[in-house]
Structures are given as C-alpha cells and as structure tokens.
C-alpha positions as CSV (number, residue, x, y, z in Angstrom):
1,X,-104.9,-110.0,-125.7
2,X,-103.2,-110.5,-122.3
3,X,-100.1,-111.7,-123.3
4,X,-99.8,-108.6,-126.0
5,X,-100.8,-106.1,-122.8
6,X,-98.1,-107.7,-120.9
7,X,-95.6,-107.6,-123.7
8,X,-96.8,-103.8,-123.9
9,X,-96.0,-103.3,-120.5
10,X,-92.6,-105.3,-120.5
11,X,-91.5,-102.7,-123.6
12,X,-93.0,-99.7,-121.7
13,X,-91.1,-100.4,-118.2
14,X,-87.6,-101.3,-120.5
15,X,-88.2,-97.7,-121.5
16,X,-89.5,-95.4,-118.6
17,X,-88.1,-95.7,-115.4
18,X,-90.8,-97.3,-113.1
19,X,-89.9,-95.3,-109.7
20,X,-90.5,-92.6,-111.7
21,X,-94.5,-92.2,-111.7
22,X,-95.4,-89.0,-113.5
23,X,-93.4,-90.1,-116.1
24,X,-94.4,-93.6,-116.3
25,X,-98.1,-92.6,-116.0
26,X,-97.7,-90.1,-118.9
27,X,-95.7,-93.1,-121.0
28,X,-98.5,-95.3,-120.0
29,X,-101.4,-93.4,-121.3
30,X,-100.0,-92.4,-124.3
31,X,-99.7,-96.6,-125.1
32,X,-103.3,-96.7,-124.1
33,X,-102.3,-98.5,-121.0
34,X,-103.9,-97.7,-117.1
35,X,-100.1,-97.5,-115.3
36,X,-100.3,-100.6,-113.7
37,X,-96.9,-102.3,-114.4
38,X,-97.8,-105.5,-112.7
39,X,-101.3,-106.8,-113.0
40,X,-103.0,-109.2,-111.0
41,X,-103.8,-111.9,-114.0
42,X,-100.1,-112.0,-114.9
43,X,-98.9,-115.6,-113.8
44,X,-102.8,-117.0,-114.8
45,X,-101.7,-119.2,-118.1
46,X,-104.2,-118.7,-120.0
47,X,-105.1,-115.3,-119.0
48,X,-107.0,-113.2,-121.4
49,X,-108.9,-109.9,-119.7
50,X,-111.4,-109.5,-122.4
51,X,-112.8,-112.9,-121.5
52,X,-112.9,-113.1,-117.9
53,X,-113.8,-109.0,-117.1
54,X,-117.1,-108.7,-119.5
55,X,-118.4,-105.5,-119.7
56,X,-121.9,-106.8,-118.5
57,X,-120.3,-108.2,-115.1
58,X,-118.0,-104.7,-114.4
59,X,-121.4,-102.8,-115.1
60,X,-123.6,-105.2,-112.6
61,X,-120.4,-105.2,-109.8
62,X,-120.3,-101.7,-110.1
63,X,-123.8,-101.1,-109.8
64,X,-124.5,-103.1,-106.7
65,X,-121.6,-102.0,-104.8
66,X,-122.6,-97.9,-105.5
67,X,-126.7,-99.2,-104.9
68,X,-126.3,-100.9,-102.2
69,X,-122.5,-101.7,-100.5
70,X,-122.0,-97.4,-100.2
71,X,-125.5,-97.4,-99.4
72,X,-125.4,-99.3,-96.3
73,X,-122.2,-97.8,-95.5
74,X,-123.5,-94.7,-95.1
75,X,-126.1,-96.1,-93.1
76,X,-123.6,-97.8,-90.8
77,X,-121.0,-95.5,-90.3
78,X,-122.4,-92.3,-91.1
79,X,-121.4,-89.9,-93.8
80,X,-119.2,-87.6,-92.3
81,X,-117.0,-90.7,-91.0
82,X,-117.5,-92.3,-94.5
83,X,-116.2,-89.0,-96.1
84,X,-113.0,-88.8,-93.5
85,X,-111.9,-92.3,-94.1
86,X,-112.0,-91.5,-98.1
87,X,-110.4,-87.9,-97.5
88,X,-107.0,-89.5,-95.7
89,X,-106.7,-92.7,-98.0
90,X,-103.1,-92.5,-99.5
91,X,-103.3,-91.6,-103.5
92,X,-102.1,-94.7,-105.3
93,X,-101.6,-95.2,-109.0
94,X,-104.9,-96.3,-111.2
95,X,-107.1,-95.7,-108.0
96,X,-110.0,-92.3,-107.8
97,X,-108.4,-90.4,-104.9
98,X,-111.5,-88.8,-103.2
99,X,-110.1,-85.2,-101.6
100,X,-114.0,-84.2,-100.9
101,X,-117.4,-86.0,-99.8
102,X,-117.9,-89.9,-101.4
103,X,-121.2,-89.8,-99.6
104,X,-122.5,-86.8,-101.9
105,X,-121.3,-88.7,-104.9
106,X,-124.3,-89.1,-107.6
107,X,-123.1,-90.8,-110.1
108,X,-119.7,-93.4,-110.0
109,X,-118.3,-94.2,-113.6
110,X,-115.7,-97.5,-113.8
C-alpha cells in the first residue's frame, strides 16, 4: 500500500504543478490523496502505513493529547495565550488552521 501511495503521488506531481497549491490540493483530493507530496515514511524500505498507523493507536494518541496534553496546556499557559499562539500559526498544507479559540474546542476529530 505504500509504495502504490507513493507511485500515486509520483503520477499526481508529473501532472499538477507542485508550487501550485490550490490546484495540487484539488488534484490530490480527487485521487483520494491528503496533498502531501512528500511523506515522512518515504525512504523507510519496507514502509507500509496501514501497518504501522493502526487505527486503534491514531484513536488512543489522539485521545490523550486532546484529554490531557491541551488540557494541561490550558492550565499552564492560559487560554487566551493558548488561543493567540493557534490564531497566528502560518496555514500549511494537510494541517487544521485554527482562525478562532482551540481552548473552546469540544470535540477534535483526526
């Protein structure tokens, strides 16, 4: 599965120009892909997402860093400082852009 992702992505960047992101996003999704044109397991040999990122271990990461890492953020820096530091990240590809309060967030989804 990794090496057919990657050959997905080799096709898709031979096609769409990569500097240009709207277009390259909208290329992306409609091959089912997130938009990321290099990823990090690339150069692993024997790389294969679907065995090393289980669902069960996203779902538990998740869950402890929205129950307790953002927890004890909060705690430490205070919302309103929590919320400014998320307001003036820079938007990047494949990464939720907060543009209002993370520290009223209910519910986080992966």
């Amino acid at each position: 599965m990794g090496r057919h992702t990657l050959i997905q992505i080799g096709e898709l960047c031979s096609r769409v120009d990569l500097w240009d992101l709207d277009a390259f996003q909208k290329a992306a999704k409609l091959c089912k892909l997130l938009g990321v044109h290099r990823p990090f397991w690339r150069n692993w040999r024997f790389a294969n997402p679907l065995l090393f990122l289980t669902g069960e271990i996203l779902h538990t990461c998740h869950k402890f860093f929205f129950n307790h890492i953002l927890t004890w953020c909060k705690a430490l820096v205070r919302a309103h400082a929590l919320d400014t530091h998320f307001k003036y990240l820079h938007q990047q590809v494949a990464v939720r852009y907060f543009s209002s309060d993370v520290s009223h967030v209910t519910q986080m989804t992966g």
